[in-house]
N, C-alpha and C positions, 0 to 999 in steps of 0.2 A: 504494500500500500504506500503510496506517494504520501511525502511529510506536508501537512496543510502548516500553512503560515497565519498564524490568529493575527485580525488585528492590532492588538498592542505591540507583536514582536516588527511586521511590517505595515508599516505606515504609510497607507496610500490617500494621500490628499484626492476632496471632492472634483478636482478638476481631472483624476485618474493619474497624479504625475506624484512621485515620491519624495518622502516628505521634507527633506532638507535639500537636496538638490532643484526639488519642481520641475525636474525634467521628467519626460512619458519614455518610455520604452522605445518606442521608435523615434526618437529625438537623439539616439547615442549611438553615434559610429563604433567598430571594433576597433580601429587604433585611437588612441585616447594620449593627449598630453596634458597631464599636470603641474600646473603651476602654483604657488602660494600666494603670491598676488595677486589678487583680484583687477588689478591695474594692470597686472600682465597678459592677463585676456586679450584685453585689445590687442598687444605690442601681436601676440601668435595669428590672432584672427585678422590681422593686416596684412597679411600675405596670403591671407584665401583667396581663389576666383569668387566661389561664392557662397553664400551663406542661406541656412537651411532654417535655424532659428537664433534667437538668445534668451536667456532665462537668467534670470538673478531672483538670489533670497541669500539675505545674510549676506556672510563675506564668501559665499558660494555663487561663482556667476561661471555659465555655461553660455559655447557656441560652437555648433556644429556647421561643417563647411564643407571645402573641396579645395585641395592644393595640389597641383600636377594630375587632376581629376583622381587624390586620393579620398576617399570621406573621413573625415577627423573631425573629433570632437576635443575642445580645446575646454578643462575645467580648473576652478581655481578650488585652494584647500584650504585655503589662510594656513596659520602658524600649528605647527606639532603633529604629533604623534596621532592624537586625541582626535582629530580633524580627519587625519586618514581614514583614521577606523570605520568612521563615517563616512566618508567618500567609496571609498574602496566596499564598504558593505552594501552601498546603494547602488552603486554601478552593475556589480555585481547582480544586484536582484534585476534590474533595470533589465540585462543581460537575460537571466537563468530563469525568472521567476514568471510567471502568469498571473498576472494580475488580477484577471478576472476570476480564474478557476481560486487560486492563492495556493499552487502548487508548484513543484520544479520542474521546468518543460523538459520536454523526451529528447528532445536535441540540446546540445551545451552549446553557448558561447564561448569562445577563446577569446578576451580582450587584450589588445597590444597597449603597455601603461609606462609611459615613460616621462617623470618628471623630470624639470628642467627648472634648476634654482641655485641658490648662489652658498657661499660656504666659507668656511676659516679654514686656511690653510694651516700644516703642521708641520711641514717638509721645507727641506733648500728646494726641493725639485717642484714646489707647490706654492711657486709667488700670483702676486695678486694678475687675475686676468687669465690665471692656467684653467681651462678645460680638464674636470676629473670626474670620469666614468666609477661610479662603485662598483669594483665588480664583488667586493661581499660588505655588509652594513654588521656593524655590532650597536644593539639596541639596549638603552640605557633606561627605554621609556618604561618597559614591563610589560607592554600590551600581546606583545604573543604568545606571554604566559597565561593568556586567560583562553586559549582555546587549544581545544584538544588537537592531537598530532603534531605540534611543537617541535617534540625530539626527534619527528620524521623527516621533519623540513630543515634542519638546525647543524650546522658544525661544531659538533657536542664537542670533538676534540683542542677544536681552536677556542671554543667558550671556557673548556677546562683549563686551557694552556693561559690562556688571559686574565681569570680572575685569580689565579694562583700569582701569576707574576704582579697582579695588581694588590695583592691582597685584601681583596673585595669586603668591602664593610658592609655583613648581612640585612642590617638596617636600607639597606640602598633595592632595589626591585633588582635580583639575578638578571644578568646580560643575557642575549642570545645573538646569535652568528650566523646572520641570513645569504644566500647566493642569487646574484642579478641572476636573469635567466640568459644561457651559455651565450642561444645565437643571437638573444637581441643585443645583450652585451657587444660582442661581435660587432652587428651590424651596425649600430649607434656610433661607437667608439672609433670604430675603423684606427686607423695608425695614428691617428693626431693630436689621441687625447690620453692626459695621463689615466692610468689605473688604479685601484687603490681601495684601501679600507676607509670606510666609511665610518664613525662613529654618529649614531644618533641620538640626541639628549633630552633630555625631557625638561629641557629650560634652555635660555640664550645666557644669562650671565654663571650663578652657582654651578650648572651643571656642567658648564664648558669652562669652568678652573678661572672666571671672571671675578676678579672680588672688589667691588666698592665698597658701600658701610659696612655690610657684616662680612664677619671671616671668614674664609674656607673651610669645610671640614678636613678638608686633608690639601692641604696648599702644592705639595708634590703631584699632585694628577695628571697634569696635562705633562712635566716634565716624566713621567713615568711612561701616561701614552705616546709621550714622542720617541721612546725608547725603544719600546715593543716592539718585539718581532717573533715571528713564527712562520716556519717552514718558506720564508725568502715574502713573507709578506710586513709591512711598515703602514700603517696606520697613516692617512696621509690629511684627512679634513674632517669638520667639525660640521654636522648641517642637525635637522630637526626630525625629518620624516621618511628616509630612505630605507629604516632598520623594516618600518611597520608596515611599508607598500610592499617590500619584497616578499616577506613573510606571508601577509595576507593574502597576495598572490599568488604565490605558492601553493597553500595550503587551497585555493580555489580551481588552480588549474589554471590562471592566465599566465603572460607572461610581462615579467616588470623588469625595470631597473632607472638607475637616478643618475643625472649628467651636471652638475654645477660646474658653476662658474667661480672661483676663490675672488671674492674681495676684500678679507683678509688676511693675512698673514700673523700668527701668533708667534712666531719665531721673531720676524723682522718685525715685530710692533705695528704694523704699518697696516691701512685699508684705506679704501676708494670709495668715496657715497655715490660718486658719478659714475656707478656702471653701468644705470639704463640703457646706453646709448650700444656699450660694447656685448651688453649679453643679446642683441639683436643676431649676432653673428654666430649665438647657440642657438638660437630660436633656428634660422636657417637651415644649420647642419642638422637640431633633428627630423623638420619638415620633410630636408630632404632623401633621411636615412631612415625615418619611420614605417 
């Protein structure tokens, strides 16, 4: 018997469209780009031929289109972990689910999900303006701990290898160690963009080793994660939401992964506020690698 989905678990708005995105099921192309800002909408849906619809609620705004006569649907998440969850959960139904019936349709969608957003660099190799592909995210947020098959999708040995060398203060939500998917990795990335571990943090200043008025809990952090290595891998930027796409995609069947742009550097102290102009030229490359 097919799993029914009660109203309170999916939320379908009177207009038939779900409930924090307000987009309809046939409003959502399979290849999907994610952005956090809601401002960056526009900058992706500027190089469509043409456009199909736009939807906004919240700091969630949707536009599906065509670029090189491809269909894309270009969605914003605003900031965190917490955001994905939500996005990634609705797309998905949007995708798999029947809305009418309120059951899971007999054919699956495959969604292609590739965000594009900016990051703190942690490397010599990762100054401001570098292109870096995640090709695996360590999640600081907790959020994959709360759904089952975890340890199915998960590089238990790299999570092991990590928190030991970190000495992980159990107070904090256990890490876990997600992988882009191979070929879209691949095909996004192509030769020109660095590689690298991902950290994703469940805050911009404490969790990313930032200390104004209050102190650190552990002021070594970041000089710890800049050290780390495993089996020829270096941790290389700091971003918010790349641990919990890949994860949640995974475990659904699509395929993800995360491409920022560093506009800071933690090493070299140093960031750029004016990089609207230059992360056009990521927008681009995914368009045209999606």
């Amino acid at each position: 018997m097919k799993k029914y989905f009660a109203e309170s678990e999916l939320i379908i708005n009177g207009d038939g469209s779900i409930f924090h995105l307000h987009l309809k099921p046939e409003q959502l192309a399979d290849k999907v780009i994610l952005v956090g800002d809601p401002g960056r909408v526009a900058m992706v849906a500027a190089h469509f031929e043409t456009r199909e619809c736009e939807v906004s609620n919240r700091e969630f705004m949707s536009v599906t289109g065509t670029y090189h006569g491809k269909r894309i649907t270009v969605q914003s998440t605003g900031i965190g972990c917490d955001n994905i969850d939500i996005v990634v959960n609705e797309l998905d139904a949007l995708a798999n689910i029947d809305f009418h019936t309120r059951e899971e349709r007999d054919q699956l969608r495959q969604l292609t999900l590739v965000r594009i957003g900016t990051c703190g660099g942690l490397q010599p190799n990762t100054p401001v303006g570098t292109f870096i592909a995640s090709e695996k995210s360590i999640g600081f947020d907790g959020l994959l701990n709360f759904y089952a098959g975890r340890n199915d999708v998960c590089d238990l040995a790299f999570e092991k290898a990590f928190t030991t060398y970190m000495d992980w203060n159990p107070q904090l939500c256990a890490p876990y160690v997600i992988d882009a998917d191979t070929e879209l990795l691949d095909r996004i990335a192509g030769k020109d963009m660095v590689r690298g571990v991902t950290i994703a943090c469940g805050g911009f200043f404490g969790p990313q080793g930032r200390e104004l008025r209050i102190p650190l809990a552990d002021p070594k952090q970041n000089e710890k994660v800049e050290n780390f290595e495993y089996n020829g891998h270096r941790i290389t930027n700091f971003e918010m939401e790349s641990s919990a796409l890949a994860g949640l995609a995974r475990l659904m069947g699509h395929k993800a992964m995360t491409c920022c742009m560093v506009i800071a550097n933690r090493l070299a102290k140093g960031a750029n506020t004016n990089y609207k102009n230059s992360i056009d030229n990521l927008i681009e490359t995914v368009l045209e690698r999606i």
